[in-house]
N, C-alpha and C positions, 0 to 999 in steps of 0.2 A: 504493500500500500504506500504511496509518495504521501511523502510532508505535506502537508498547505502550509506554505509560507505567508505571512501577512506583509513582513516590511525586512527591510536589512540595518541593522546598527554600524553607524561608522562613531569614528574616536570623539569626533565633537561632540557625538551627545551623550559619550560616558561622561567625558568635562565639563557637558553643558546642565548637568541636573537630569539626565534623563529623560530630557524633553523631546517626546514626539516617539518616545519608540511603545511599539504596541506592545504590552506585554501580562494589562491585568482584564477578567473577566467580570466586568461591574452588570448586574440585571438591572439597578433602579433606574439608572439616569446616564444622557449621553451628551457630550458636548458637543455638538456642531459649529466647527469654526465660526460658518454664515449665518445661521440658526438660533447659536445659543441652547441653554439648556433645555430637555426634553424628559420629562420625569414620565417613565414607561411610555414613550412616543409621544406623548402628550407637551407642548410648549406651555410656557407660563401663560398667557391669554388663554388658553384652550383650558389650564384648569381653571382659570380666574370663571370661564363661563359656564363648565360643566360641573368642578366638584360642588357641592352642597355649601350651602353659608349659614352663617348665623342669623336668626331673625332678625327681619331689618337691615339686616349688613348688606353689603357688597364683595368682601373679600372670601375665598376660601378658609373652609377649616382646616388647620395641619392636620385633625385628627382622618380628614379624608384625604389627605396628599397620604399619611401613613397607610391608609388603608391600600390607596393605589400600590403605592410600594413595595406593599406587600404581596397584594394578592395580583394585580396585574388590570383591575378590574375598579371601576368606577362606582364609589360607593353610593345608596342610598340614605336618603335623611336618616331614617332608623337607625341603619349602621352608625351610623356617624354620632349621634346621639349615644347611643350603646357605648362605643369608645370612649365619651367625653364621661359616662358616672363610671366606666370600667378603671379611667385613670385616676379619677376623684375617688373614687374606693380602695386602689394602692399608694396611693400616695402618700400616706403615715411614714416617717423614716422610726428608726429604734431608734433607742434612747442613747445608746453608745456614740452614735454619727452626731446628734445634737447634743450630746457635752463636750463633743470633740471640738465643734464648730464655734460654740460659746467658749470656748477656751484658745481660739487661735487672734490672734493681737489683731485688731483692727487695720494694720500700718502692712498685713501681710497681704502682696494683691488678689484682689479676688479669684484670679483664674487658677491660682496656687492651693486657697482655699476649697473654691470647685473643685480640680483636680484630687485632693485629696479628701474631699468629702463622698466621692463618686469610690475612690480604691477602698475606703473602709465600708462599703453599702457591699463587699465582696463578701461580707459574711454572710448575706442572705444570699449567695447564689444558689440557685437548685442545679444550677447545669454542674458546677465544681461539688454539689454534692453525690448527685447521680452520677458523674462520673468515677469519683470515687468508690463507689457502690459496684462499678463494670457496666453502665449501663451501655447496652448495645448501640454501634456509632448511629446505625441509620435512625438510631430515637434522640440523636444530638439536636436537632433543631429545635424538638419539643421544648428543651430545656434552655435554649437559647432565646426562644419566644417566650415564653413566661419570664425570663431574668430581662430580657430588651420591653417588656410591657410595664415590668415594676419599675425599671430606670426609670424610664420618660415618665410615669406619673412622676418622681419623685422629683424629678427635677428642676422645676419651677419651684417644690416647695425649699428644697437645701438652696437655690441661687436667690429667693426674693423674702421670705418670713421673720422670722426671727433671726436668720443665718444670714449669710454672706453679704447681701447687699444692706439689712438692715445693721446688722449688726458694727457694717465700716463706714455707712454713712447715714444712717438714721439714728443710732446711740442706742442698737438692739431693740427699739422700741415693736411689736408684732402686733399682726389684727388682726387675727382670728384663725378660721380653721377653715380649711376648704369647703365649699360648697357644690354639692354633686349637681342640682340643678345649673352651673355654668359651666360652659366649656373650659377644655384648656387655657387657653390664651387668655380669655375673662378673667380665668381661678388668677395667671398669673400675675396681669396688672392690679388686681384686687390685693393682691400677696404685696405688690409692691407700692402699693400706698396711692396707687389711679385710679380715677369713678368716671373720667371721660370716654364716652362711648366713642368717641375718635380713637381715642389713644385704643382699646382695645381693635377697633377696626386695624389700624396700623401695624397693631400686633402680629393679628391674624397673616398679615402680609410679612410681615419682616420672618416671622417662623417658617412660613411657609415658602419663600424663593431664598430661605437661607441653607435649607434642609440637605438639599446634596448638590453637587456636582461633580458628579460620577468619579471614579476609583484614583483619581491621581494625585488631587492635590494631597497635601499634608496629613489632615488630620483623617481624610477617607483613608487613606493607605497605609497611614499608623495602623487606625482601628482595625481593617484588614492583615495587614501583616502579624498585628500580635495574636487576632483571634488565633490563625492559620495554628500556632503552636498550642490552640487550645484551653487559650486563657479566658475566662468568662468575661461575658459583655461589661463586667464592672471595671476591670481591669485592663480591657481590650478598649475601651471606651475613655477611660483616662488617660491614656497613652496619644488616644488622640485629640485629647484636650492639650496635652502640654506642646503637640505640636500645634494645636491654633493659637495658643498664646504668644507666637513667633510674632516678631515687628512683621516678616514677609509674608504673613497668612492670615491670624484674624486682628492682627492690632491695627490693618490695615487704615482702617474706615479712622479711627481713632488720629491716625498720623494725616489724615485728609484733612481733619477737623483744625489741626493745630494749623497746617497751612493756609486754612482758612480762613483763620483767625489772624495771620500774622498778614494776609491779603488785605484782610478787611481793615485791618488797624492802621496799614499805608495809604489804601485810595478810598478809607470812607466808605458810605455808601451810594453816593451822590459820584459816580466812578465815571469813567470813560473809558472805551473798549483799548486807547493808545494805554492808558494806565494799565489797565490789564498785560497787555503785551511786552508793556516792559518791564514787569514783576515775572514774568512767566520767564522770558527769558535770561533774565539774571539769576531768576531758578534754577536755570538749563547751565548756566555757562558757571556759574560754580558748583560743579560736577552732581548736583543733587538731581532727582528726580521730579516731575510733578506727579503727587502722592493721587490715585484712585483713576490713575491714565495708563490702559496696557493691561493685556492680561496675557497667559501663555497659550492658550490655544484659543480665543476666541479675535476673529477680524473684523471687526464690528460691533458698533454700541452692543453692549452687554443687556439684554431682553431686562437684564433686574432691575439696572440703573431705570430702564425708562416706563418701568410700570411703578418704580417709585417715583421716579418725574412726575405721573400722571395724577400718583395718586396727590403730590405736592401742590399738581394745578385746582386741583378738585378743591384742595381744604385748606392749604396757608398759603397763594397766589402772591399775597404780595407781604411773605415774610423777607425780610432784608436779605437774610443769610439764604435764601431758595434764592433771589433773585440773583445773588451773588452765583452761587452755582450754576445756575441755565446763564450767566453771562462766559462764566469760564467754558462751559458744554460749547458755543460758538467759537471763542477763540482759540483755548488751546488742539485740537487736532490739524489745523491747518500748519498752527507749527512745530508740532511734533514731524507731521508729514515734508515742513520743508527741511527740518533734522537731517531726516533720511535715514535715521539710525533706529527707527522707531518701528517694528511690522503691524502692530496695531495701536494708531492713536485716538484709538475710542474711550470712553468711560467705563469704567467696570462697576459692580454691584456697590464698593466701597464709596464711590464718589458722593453716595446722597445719602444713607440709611443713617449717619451719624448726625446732619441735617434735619433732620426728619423728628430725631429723638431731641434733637434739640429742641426743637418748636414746643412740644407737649410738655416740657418739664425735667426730661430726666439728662438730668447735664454732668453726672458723672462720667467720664470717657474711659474711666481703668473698669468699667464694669459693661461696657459693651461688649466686650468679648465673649463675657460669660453670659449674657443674650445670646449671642451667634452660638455657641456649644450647646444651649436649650435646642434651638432649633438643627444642629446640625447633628443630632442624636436619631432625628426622624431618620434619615438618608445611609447612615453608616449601620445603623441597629437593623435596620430593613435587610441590609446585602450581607450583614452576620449570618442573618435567618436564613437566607439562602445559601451563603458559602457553605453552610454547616449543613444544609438541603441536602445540597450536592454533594458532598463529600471533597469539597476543597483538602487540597497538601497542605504542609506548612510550606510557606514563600522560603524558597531557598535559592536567588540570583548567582551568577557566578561572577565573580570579579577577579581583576587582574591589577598589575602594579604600572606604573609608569616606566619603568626599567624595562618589565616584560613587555609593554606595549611599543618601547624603542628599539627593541630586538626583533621584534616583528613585523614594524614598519619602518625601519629607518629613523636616526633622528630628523 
């Protein structure tokens, strides 16, 4: 029987990060360069009109992107309801993970907190207990779905209650206890101290186009790699927390916000497009980047950025700081493209989401990240479920040295 070859790897993109070479099997989500993201062939407008929403709302429920994710299959309101008291019913943490939490210093950043509130919730794994036990592999998924159902409930409750967010910048103060009549995303802004039925609209959206982007970036391919060797979703899933807490992965949006701020604090808001161009370029020429321009595989405005644009125009049209971004959305790609060093000088998801939270209220920016790990838990926990379906290996890549790569190619 002949190989099916997909692509061939040259040396550039062993040094280059790895970028472009095909080599992992993601089921939930796929990135198309021109496209943008596709969660089970489905584009973000295509779920924005078909999954289910909240009464009144307009945005989708993550609890029905999860369900796609999962099952491949576009849920019904029921379902989707069912999901929203299935998570408000696990979402209790033990008592060990909240003395942990109320014992870690305020001054310690939240994503370090998450991270480690997430490794200690591995007590409750059932998968690393049945496995223990000898349970038969092809009954691994069962145990990976139940421990990936109890995460995501819990998760909103260790990032927004009494724990992590309240506890470094509300002065621990907590309000209450989940409520199984509201969805996820409702429970969460409730947890963190919001009653605008915007702000939850928003929510719904930021969980939901934050959820995956199929098996490459950082924290997808952490969570993947460690599962492979078997490690339960608790453990598989922090792992790929501490790689979104990277300045290159999720602090992105966070590092967009300060350059925004440092934009806005030069030309005012009363700006002119020349002002612009010559902050952007003195950006450029001492050797920095412009923060939330470029992605790696996507050539073209990023479908996230512009369904948050929209959702910008809808509801805070003429916040100072929106305006300031749909000013830079005009001028900076024209000259990244006169750069010429730039393959895509479009916006990516980073550019507005940080934006966006600013407007409602929550203007902490060392605690965005650990927003994007709530929702980025739907997408990684989904492809567990089925790695462990299929009976994925452990990722075992082969690598070589630069010595050995000079003996084989020449210097």
């Amino acid at each position: 029987m002949d190989l099916l070859k997909l692509d061939e790897v040259t040396v550039d993109m062993m040094y280059g990060g790895m970028r472009g070479i095909k080599g992992l099997v993601w089921e939930t989500s796929v990135l198309d360069p021109d496209e943008g993201i596709r969660f089970r062939g489905m584009s973000i407008p295509e779920c924005q009109q078909k999954l289910p929403k909240a009464e009144g709302g307009d945005e989708p429920l993550p609890e029905g992107l999860f369900w796609l994710l999962v099952t491949g299959d576009i849920p019904t309101e029921a379902q989707v309801n069912a999901i929203s008291k299935e998570w408000a019913r696990r979402a209790e943490l033990p008592a060990h993970v909240v003395t942990m939490l109320n014992n870690m210093p305020s001054k310690l950043h939240p994503m370090s907190q998450f991270s480690a509130a997430v490794t200690a919730l591995n007590s409750e794994s059932t998968f690393a207990k049945a496995y223990s036990e000898g349970v038969h592999k092809s009954k691994y998924w069962e145990y990976v779905y139940e421990d990936s159902m109890n995460l995501i409930a819990k998760l909103p409750v260790i990032a927004a209650t009494t724990y992590i967010y309240r506890n470094t910048y509300r002065d621990g103060k907590g309000i209450g206890a989940i409520d199984d009549n509201k969805d996820w995303s409702a429970n969460y802004c409730t947890m963190l101290g919001f009653d605008d039925p915007q702000f939850s609209e928003l929510m719904r959206l930021y969980l939901t186009i934050h959820s995956d982007h199929e098996g490459g970036n950082v924290s997808a391919h952490t969570t993947h790699l460690v599962g492979s060797a078997l490690s339960d979703p608790y453990l598989s899933f922090a792992a790929g927390l501490n790689g979104l807490a990277g300045p290159l992965h999720g602090l992105a949006n966070q590092e967009v916000l300060i350059w925004l701020e440092k934009l806005r604090k030069q030309v005012g808001d009363n700006f002119t497009e020349e002002q612009l161009k010559e902050f952007i370029w003195k950006t450029l020429k001492s050797g920095q980047v412009v923060p939330g321009y470029g992605h790696a595989v996507l050539r073209k405005t990023d479908p996230r950025y512009t369904c948050q644009r929209e959702f910008a125009l809808k509801h805070l049209p003429n916040d100072p700081l929106f305006k300031l971004v749909a000013a830079v959305y005009k001028v900076v790609p024209p000259i990244l493209t006169e750069l010429g060093k730039v393959k895509n000088p479009w916006p990516n998801v980073d550019s507005h989401s940080g934006v966006l939270l600013q407007y409602y209220g929550l203007k902490e920016m060392n605690y965005y990240t650990v927003m994007f790990g709530v929702s980025r838990a739907l997408g990684v926990l989904a492809q567990l479920i089925w790695s462990r379906a299929l009976g994925f290996p452990i990722e075992r890549p082969k690598s070589f040295s630069t010595e050995l790569l000079m003996k084989q190619f020449g210097k």
